[in-house]
C-alpha positions as CSV (number, residue, x, y, z in Angstrom):
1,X,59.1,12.1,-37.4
2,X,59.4,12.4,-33.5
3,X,62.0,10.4,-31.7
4,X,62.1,10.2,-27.8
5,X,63.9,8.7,-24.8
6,X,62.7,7.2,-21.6
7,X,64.1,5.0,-19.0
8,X,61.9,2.0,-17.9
9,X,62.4,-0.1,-15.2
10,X,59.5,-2.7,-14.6
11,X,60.2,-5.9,-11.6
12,X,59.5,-8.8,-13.0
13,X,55.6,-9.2,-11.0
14,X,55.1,-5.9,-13.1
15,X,56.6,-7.2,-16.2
16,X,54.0,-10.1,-16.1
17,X,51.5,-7.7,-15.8
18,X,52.2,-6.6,-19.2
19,X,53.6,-10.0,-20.8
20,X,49.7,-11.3,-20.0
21,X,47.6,-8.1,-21.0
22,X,46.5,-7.6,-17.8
23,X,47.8,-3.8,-18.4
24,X,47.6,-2.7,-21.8
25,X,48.9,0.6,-21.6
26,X,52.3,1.5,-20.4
27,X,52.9,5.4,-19.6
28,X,56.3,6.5,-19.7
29,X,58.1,9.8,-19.2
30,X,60.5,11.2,-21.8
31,X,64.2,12.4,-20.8
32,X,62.3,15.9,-22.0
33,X,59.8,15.5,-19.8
34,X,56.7,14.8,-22.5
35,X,54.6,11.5,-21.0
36,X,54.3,9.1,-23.5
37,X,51.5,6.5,-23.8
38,X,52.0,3.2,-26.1
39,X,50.2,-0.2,-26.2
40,X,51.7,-2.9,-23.9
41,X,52.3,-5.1,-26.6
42,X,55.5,-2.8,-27.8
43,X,57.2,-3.8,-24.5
44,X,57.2,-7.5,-24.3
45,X,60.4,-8.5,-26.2
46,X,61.9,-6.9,-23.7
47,X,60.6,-8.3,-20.9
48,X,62.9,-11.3,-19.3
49,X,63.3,-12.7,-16.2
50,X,64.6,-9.4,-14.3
51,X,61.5,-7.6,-15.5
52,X,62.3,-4.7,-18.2
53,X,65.1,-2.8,-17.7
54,X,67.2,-0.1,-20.1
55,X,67.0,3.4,-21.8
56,X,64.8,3.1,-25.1
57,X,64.3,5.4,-27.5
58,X,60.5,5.5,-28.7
59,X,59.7,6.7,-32.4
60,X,56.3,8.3,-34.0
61,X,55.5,9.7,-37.3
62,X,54.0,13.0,-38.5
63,X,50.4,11.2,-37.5
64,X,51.5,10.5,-34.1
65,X,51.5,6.6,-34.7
66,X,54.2,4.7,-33.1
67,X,57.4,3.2,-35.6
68,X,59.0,1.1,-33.2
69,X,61.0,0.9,-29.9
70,X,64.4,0.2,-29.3
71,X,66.6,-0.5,-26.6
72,X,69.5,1.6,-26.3
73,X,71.4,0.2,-23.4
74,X,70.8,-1.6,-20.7
């Protein structure tokens, strides 16, 4: 099992972005430097009216498919 950290910060134009599909990909950089890609859909719980904002942590499995995503702090 892999876990990683990233920060993501997203306005809330971006944010929408996601929320309606219109991007369906979000690329993110790890705290150890390893870009991570995931499917949009993962993000938007977290979206509210200040966009996203926080330090998640990002889980996989052996297989490389994604567990979940968690918000760690704000």
């Amino acid at each position: 099992m892999t876990r990683l950290r990233f920060r993501m910060t997203l306005s809330p134009e971006q944010a929408l972005r996601y929320y309606q599909g219109m991007a369906r990909t979000v690329i993110v950089t790890a705290e150890t430097g390893q870009r991570v890609s995931f499917p949009a859909e993962h993000i938007r719980r977290f979206i509210d009216s200040s966009g996203v904002n926080g330090l998640f942590s990002i889980e996989f499995d052996n297989n490389n498919k994604l567990i979940g995503i968690t918000r760690l702090s704000d």
